[in-house]
mmCIF file of the N, C-alpha and C atoms, coordinates in Angstrom:
data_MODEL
# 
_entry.id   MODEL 
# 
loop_
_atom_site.group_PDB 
_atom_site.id 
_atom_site.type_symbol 
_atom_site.label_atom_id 
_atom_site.label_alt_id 
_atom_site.label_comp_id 
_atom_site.label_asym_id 
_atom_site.label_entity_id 
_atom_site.label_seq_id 
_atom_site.pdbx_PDB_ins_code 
_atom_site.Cartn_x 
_atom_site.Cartn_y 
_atom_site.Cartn_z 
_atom_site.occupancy 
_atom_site.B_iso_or_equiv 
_atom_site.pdbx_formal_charge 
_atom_site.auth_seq_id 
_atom_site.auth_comp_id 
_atom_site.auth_asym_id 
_atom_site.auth_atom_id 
_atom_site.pdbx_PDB_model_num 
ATOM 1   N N  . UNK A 1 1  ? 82.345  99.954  52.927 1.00 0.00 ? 1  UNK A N  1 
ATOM 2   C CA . UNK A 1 1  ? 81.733  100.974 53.732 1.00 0.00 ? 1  UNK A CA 1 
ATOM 3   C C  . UNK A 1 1  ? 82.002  102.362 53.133 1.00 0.00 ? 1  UNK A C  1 
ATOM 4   N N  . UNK A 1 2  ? 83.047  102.499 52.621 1.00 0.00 ? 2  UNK A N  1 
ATOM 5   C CA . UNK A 1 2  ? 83.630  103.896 52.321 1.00 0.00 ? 2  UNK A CA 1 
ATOM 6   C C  . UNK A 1 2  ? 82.633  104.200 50.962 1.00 0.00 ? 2  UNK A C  1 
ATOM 7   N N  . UNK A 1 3  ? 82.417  103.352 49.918 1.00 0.00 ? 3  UNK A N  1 
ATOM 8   C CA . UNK A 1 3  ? 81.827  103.158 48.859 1.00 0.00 ? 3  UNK A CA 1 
ATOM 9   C C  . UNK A 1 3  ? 80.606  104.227 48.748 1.00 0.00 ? 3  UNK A C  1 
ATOM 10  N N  . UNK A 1 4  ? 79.822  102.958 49.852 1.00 0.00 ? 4  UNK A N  1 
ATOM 11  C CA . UNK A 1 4  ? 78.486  103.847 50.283 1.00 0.00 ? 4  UNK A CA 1 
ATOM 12  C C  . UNK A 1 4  ? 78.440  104.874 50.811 1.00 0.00 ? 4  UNK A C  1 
ATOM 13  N N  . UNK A 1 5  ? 78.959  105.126 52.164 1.00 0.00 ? 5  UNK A N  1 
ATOM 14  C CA . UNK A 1 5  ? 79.362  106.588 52.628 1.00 0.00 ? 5  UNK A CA 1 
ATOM 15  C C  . UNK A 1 5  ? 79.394  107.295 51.260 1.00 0.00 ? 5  UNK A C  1 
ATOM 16  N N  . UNK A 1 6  ? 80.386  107.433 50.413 1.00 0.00 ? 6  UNK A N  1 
ATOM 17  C CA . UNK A 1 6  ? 80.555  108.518 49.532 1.00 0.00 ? 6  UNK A CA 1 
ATOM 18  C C  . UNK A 1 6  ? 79.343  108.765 48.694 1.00 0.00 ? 6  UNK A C  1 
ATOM 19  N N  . UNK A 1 7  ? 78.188  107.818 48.761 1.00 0.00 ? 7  UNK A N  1 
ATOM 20  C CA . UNK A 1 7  ? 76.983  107.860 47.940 1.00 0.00 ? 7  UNK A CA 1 
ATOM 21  C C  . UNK A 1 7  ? 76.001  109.100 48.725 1.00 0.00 ? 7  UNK A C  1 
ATOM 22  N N  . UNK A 1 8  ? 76.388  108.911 49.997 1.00 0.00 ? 8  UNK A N  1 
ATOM 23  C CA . UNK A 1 8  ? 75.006  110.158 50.551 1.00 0.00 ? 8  UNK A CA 1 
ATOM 24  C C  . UNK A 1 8  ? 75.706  111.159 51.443 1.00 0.00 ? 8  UNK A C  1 
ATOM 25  N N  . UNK A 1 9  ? 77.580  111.436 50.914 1.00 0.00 ? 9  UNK A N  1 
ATOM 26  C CA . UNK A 1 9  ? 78.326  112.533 52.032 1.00 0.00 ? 9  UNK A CA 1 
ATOM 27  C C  . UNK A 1 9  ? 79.688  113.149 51.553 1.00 0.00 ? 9  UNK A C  1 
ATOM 28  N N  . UNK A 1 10 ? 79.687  114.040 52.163 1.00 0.00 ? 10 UNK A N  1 
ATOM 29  C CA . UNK A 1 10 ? 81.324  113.528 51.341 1.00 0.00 ? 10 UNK A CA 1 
ATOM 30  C C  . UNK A 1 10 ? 82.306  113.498 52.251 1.00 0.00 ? 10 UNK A C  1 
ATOM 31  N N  . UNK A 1 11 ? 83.337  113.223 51.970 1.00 0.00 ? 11 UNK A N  1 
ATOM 32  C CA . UNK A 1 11 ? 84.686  112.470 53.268 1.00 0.00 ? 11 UNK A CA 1 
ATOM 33  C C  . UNK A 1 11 ? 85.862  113.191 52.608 1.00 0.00 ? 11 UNK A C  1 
ATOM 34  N N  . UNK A 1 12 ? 86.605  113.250 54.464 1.00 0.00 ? 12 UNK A N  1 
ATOM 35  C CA . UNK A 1 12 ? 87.790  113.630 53.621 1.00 0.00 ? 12 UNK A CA 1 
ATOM 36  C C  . UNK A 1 12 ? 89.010  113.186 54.674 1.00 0.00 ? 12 UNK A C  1 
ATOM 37  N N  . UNK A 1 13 ? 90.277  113.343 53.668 1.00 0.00 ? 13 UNK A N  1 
ATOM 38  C CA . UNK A 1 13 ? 91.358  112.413 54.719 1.00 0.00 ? 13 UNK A CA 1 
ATOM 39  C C  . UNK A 1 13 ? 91.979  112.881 55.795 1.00 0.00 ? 13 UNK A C  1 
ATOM 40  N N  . UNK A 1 14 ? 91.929  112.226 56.714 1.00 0.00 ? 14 UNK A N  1 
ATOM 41  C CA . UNK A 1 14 ? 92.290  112.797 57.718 1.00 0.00 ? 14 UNK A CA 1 
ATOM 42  C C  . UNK A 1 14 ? 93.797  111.768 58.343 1.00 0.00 ? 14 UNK A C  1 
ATOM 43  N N  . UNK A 1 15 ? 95.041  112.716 58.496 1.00 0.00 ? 15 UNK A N  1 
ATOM 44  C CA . UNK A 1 15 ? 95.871  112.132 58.505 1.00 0.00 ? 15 UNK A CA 1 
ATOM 45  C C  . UNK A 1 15 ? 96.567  111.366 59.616 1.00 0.00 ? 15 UNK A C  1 
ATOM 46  N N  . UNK A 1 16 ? 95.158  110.386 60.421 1.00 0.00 ? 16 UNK A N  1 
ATOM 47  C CA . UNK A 1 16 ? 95.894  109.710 61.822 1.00 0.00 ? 16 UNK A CA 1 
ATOM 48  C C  . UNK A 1 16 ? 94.628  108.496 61.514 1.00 0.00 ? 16 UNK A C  1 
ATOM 49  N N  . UNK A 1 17 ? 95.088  107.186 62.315 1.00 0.00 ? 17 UNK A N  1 
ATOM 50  C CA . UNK A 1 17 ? 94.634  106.463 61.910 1.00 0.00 ? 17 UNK A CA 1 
ATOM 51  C C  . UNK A 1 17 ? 92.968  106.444 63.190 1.00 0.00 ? 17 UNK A C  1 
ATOM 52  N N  . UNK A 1 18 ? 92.221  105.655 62.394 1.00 0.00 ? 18 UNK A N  1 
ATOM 53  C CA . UNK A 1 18 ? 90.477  106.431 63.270 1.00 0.00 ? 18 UNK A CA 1 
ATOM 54  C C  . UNK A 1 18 ? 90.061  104.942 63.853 1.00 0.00 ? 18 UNK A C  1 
ATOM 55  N N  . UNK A 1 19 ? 90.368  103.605 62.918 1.00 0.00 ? 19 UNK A N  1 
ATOM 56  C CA . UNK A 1 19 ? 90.567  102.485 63.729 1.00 0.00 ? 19 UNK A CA 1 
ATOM 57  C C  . UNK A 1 19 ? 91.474  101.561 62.939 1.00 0.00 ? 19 UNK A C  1 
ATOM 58  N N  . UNK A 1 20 ? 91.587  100.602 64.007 1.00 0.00 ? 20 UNK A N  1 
ATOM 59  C CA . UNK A 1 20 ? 92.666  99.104  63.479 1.00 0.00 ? 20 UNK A CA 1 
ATOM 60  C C  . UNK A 1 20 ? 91.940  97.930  63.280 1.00 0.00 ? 20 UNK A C  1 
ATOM 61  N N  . UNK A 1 21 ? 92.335  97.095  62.635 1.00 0.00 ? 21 UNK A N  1 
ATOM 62  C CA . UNK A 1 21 ? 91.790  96.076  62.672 1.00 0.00 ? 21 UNK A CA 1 
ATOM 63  C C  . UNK A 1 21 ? 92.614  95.098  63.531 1.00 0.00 ? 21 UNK A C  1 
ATOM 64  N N  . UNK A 1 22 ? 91.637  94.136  63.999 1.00 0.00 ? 22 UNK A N  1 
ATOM 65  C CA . UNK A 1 22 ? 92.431  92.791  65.340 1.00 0.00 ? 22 UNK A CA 1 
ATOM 66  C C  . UNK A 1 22 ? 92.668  91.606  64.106 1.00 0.00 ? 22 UNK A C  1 
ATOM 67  N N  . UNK A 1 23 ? 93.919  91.572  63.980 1.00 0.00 ? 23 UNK A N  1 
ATOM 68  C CA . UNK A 1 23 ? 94.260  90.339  63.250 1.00 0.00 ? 23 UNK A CA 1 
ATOM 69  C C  . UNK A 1 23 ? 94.734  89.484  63.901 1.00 0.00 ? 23 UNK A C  1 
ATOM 70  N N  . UNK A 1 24 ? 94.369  87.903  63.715 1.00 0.00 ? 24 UNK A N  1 
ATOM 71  C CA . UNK A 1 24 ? 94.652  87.040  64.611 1.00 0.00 ? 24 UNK A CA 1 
ATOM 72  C C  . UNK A 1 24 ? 94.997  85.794  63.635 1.00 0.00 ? 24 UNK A C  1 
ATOM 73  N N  . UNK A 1 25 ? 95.629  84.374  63.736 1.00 0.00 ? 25 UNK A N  1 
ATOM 74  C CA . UNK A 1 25 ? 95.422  83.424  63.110 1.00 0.00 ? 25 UNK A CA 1 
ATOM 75  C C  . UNK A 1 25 ? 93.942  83.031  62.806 1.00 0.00 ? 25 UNK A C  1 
ATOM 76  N N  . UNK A 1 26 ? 92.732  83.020  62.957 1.00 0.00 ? 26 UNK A N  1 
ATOM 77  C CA . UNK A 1 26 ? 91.715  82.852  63.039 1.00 0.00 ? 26 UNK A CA 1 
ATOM 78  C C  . UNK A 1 26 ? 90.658  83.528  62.352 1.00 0.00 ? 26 UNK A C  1 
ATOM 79  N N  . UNK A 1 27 ? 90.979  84.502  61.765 1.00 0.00 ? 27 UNK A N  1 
ATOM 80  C CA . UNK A 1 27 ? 90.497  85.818  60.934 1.00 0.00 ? 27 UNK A CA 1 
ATOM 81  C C  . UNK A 1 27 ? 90.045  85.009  59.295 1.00 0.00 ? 27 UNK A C  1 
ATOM 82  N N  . UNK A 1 28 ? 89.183  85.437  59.337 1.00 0.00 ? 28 UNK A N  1 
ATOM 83  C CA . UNK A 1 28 ? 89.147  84.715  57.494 1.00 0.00 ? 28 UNK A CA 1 
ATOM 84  C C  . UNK A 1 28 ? 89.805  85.948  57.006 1.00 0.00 ? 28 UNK A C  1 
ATOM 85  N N  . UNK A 1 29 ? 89.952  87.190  57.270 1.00 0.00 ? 29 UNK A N  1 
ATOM 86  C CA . UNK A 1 29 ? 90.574  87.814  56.643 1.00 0.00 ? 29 UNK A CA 1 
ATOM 87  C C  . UNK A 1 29 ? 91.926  87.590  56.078 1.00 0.00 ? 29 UNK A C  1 
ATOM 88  N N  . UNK A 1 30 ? 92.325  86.598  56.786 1.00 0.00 ? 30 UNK A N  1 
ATOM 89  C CA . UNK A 1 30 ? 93.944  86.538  56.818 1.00 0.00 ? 30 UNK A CA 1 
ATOM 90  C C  . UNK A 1 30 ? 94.077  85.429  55.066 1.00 0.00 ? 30 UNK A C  1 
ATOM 91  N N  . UNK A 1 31 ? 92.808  84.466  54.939 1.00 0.00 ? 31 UNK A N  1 
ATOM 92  C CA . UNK A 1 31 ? 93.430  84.043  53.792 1.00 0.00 ? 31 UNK A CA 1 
ATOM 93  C C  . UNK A 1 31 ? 93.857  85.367  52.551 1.00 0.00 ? 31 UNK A C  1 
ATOM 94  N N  . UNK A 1 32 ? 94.455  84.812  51.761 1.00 0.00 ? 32 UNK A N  1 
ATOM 95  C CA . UNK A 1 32 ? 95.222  86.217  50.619 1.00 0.00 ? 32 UNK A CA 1 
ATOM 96  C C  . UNK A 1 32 ? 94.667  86.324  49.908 1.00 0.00 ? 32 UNK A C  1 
ATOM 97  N N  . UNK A 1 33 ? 93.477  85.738  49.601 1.00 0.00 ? 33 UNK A N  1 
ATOM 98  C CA . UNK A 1 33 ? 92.394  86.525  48.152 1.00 0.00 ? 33 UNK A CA 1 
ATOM 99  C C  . UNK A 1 33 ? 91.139  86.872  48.488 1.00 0.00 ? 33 UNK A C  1 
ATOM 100 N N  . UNK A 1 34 ? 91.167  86.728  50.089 1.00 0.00 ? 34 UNK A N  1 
ATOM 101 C CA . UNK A 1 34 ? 89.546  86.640  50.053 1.00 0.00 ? 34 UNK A CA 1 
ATOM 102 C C  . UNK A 1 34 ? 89.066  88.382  50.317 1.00 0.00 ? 34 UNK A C  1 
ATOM 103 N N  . UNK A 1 35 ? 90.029  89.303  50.863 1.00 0.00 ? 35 UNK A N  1 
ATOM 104 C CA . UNK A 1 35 ? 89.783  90.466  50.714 1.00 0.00 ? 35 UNK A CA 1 
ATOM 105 C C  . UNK A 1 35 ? 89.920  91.437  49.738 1.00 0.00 ? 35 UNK A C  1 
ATOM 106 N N  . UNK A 1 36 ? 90.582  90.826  48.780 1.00 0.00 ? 36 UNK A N  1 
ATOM 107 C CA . UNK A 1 36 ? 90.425  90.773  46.819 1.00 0.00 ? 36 UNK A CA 1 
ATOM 108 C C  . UNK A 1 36 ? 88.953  90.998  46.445 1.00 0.00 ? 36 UNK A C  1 
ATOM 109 N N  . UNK A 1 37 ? 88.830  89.842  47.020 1.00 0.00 ? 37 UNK A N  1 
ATOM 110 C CA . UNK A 1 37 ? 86.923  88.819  46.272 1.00 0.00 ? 37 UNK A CA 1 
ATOM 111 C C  . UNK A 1 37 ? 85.685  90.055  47.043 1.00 0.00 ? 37 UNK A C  1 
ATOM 112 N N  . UNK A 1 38 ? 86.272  90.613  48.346 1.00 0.00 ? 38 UNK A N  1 
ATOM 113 C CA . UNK A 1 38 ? 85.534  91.377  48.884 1.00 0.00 ? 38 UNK A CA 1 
ATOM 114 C C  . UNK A 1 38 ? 85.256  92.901  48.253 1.00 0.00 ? 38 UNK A C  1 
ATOM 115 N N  . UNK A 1 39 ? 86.492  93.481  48.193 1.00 0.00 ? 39 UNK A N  1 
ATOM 116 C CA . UNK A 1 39 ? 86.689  94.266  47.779 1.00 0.00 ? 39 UNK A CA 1 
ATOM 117 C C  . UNK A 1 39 ? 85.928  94.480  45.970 1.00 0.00 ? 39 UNK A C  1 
ATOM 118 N N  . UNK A 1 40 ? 86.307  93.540  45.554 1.00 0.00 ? 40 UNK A N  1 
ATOM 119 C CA . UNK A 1 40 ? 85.568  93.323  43.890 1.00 0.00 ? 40 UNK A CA 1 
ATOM 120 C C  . UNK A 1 40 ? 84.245  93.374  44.442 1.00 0.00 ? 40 UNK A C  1 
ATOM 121 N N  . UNK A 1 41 ? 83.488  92.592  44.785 1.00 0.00 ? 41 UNK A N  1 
ATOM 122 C CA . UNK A 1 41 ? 82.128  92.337  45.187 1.00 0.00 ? 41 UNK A CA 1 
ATOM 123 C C  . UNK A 1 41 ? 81.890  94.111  45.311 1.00 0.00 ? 41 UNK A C  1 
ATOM 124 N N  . UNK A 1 42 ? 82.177  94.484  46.360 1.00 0.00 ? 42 UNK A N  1 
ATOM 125 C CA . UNK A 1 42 ? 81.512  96.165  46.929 1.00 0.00 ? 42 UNK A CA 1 
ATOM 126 C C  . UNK A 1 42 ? 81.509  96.780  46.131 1.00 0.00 ? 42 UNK A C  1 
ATOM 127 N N  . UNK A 1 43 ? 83.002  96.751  45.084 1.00 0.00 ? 43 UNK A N  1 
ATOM 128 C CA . UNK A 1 43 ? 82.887  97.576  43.655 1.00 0.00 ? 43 UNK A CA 1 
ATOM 129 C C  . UNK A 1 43 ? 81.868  97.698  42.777 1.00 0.00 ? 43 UNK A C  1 
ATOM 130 N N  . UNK A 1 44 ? 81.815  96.234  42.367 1.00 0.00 ? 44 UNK A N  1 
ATOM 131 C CA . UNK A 1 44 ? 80.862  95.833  41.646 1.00 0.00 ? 44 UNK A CA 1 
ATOM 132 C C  . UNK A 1 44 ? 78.951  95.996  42.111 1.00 0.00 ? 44 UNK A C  1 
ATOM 133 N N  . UNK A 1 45 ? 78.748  96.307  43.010 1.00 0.00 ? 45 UNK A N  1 
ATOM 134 C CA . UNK A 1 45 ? 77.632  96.380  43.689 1.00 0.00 ? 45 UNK A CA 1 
ATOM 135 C C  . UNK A 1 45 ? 77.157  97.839  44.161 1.00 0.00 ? 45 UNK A C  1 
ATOM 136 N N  . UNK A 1 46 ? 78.274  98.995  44.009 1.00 0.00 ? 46 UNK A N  1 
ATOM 137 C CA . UNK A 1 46 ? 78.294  100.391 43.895 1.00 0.00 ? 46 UNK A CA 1 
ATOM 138 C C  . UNK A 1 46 ? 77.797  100.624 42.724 1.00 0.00 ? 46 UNK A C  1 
ATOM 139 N N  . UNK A 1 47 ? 78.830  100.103 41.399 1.00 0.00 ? 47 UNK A N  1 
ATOM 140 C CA . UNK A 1 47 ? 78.478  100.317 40.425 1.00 0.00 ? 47 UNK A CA 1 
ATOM 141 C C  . UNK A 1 47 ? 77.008  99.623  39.835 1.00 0.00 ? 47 UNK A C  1 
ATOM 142 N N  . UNK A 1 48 ? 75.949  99.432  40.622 1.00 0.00 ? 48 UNK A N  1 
ATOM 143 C CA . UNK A 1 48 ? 74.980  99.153  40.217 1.00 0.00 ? 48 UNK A CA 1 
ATOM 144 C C  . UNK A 1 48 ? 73.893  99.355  41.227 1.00 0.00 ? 48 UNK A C  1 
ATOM 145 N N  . UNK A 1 49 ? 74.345  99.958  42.117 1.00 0.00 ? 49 UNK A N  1 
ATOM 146 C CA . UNK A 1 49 ? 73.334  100.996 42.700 1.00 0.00 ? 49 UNK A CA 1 
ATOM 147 C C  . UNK A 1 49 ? 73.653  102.155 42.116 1.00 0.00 ? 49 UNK A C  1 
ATOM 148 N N  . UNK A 1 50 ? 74.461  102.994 41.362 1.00 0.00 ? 50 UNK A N  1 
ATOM 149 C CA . UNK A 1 50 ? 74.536  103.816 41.298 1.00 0.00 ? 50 UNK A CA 1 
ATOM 150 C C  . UNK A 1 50 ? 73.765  103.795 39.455 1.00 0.00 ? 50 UNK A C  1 
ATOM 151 N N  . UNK A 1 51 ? 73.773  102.866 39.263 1.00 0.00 ? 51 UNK A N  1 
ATOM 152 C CA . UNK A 1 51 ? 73.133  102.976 38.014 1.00 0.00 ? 51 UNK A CA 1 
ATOM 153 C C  . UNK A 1 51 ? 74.457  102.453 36.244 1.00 0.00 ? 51 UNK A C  1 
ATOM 154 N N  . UNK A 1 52 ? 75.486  102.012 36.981 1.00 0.00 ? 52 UNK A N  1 
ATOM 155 C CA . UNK A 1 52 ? 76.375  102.574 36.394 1.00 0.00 ? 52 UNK A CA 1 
ATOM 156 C C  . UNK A 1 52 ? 77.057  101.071 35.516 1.00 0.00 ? 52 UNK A C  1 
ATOM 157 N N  . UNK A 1 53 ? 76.627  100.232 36.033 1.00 0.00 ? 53 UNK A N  1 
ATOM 158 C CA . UNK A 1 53 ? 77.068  98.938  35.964 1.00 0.00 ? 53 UNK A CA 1 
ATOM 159 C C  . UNK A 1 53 ? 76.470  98.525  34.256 1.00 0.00 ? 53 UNK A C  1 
ATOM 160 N N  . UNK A 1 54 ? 75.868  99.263  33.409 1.00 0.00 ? 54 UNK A N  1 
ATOM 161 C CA . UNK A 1 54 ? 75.617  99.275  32.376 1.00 0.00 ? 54 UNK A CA 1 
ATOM 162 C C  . UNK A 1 54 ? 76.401  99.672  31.089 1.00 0.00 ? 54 UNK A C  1 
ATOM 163 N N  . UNK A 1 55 ? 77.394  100.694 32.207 1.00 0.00 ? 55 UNK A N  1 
ATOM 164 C CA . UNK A 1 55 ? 78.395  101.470 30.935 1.00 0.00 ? 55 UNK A CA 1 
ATOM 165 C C  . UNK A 1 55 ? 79.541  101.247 31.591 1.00 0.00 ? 55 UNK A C  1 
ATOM 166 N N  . UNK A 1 56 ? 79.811  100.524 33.028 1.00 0.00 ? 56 UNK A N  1 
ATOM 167 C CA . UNK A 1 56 ? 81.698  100.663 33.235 1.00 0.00 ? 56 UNK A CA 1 
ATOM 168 C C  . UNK A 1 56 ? 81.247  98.625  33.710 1.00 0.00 ? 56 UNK A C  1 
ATOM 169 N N  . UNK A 1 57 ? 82.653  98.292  33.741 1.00 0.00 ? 57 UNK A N  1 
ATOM 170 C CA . UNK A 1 57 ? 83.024  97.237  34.367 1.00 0.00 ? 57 UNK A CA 1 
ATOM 171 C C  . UNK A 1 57 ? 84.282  97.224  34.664 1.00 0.00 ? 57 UNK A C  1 
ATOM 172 N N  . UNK A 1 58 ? 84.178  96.594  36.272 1.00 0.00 ? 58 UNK A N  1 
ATOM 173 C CA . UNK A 1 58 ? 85.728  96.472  36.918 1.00 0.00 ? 58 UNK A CA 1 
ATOM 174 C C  . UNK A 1 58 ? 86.677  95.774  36.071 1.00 0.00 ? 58 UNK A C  1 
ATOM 175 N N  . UNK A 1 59 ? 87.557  95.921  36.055 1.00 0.00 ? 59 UNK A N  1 
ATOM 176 C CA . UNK A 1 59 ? 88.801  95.659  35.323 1.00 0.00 ? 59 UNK A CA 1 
ATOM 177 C C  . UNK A 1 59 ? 89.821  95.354  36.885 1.00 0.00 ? 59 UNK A C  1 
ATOM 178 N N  . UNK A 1 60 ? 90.313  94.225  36.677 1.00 0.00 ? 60 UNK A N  1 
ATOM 179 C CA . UNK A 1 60 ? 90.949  93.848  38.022 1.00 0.00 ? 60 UNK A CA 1 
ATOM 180 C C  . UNK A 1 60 ? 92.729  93.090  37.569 1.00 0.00 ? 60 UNK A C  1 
ATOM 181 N N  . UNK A 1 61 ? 93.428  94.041  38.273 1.00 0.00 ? 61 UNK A N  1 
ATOM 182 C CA . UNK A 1 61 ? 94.849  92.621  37.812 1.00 0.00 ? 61 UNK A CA 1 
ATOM 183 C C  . UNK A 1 61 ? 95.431  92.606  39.064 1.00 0.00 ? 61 UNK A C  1 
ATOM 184 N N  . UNK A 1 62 ? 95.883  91.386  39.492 1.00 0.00 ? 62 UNK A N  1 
ATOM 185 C CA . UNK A 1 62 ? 96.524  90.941  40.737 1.00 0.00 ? 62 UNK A CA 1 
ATOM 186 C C  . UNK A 1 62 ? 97.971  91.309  40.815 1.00 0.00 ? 62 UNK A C  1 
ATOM 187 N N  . UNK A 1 63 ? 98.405  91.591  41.521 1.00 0.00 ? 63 UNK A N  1 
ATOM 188 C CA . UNK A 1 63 ? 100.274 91.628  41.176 1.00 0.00 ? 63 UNK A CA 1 
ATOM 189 C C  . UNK A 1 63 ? 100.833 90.943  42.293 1.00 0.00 ? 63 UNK A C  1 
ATOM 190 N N  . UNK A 1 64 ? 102.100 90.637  41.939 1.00 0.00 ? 64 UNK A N  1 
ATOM 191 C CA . UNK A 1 64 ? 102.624 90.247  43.169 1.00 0.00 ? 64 UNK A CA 1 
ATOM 192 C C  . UNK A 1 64 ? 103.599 90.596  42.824 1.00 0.00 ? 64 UNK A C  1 
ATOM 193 N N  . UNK A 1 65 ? 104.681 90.688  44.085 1.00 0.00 ? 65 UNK A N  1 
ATOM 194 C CA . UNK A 1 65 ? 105.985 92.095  44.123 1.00 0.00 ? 65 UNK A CA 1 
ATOM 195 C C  . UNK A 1 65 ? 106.699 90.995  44.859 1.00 0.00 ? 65 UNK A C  1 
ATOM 196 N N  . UNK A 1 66 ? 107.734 90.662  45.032 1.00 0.00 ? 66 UNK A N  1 
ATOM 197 C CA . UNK A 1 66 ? 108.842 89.963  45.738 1.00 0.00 ? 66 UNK A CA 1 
ATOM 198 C C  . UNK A 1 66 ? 110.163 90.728  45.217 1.00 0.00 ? 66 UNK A C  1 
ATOM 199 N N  . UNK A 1 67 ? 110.948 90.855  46.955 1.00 0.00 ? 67 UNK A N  1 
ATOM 200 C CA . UNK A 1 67 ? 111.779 91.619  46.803 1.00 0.00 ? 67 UNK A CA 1 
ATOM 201 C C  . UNK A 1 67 ? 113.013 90.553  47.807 1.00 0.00 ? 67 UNK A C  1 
ATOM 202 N N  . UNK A 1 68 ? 114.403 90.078  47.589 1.00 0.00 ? 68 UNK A N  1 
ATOM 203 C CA . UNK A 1 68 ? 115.011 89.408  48.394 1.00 0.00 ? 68 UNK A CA 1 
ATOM 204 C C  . UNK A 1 68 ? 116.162 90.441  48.755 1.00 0.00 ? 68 UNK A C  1 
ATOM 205 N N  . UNK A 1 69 ? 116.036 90.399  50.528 1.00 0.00 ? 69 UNK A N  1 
ATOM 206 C CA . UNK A 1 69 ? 117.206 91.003  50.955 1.00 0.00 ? 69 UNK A CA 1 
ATOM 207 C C  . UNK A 1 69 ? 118.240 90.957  51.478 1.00 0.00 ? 69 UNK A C  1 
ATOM 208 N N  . UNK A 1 70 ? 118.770 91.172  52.057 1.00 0.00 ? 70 UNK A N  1 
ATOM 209 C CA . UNK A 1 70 ? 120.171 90.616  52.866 1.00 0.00 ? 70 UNK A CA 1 
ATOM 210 C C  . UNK A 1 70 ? 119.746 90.602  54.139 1.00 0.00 ? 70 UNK A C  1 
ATOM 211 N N  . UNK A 1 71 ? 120.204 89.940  54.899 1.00 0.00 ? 71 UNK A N  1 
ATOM 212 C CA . UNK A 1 71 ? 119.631 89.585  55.843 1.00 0.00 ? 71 UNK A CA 1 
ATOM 213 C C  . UNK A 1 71 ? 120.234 89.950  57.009 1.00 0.00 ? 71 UNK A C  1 
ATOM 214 N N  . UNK A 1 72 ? 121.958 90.378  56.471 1.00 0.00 ? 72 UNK A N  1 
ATOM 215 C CA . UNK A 1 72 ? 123.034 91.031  57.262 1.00 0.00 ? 72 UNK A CA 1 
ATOM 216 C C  . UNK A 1 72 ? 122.533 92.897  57.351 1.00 0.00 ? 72 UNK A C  1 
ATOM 217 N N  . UNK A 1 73 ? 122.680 93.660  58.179 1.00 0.00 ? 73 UNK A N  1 
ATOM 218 C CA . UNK A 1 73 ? 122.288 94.503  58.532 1.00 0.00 ? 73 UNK A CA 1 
ATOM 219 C C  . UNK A 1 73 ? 123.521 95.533  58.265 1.00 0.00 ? 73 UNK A C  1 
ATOM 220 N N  . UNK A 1 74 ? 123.479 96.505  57.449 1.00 0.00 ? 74 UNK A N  1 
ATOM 221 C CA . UNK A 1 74 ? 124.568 97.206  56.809 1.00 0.00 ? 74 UNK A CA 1 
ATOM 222 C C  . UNK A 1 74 ? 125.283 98.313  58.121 1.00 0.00 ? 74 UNK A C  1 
ATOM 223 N N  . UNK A 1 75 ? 126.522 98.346  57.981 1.00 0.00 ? 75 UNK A N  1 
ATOM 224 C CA . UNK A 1 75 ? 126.728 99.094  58.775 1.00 0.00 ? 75 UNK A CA 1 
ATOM 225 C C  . UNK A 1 75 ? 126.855 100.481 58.833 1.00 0.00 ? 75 UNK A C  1 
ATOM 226 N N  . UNK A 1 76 ? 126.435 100.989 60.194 1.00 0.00 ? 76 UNK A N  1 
ATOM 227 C CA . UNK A 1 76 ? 126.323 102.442 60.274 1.00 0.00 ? 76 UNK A CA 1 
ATOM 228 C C  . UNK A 1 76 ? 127.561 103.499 60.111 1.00 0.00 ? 76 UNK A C  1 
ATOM 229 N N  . UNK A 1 77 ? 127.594 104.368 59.150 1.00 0.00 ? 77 UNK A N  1 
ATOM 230 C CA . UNK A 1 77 ? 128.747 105.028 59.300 1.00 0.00 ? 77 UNK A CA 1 
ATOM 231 C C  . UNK A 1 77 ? 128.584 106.560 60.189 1.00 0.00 ? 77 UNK A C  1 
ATOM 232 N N  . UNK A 1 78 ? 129.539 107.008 60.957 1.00 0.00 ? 78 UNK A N  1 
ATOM 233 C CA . UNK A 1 78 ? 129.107 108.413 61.709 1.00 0.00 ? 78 UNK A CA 1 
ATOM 234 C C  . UNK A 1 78 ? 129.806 109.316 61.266 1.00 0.00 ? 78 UNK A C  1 
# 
């Protein structure tokens, strides 16, 4: 949505949130690549309304970050 918007306006950030999304078990959103696959798709489909898809192509790398913590809760000093 934002993609297009920026094709016929221009936007700017505004620092409180304007909506949420309802996440539920039930959401296809919730599988972990499929808002990847979405996100690529809109890219890719800007860049060729805009004319552009001739001279750029998305370039995409996945990451994944894992961090392990303690699970004990450090104590407060006053």
């Amino acid at each position: 949505m934002c993609l297009k918007l920026s094709e016929v306006t221009d936007f700017y950030h505004i620092p409180q949130p304007l909506y949420y999304y309802r996440r539920h078990s039930g959401n296809l959103t919730n599988e972990q690549f499929e808002p990847i696959r979405w996100s690529q798709k809109a890219i890719n489909n800007a860049l060729k309304r805009r004319g552009l898809d001739s001279q750029y192509e998305l370039s995409m790398q996945v990451v994944a970050h894992f961090t392990i913590k303690s699970k004990h809760r450090s104590q407060k000093h006053f």
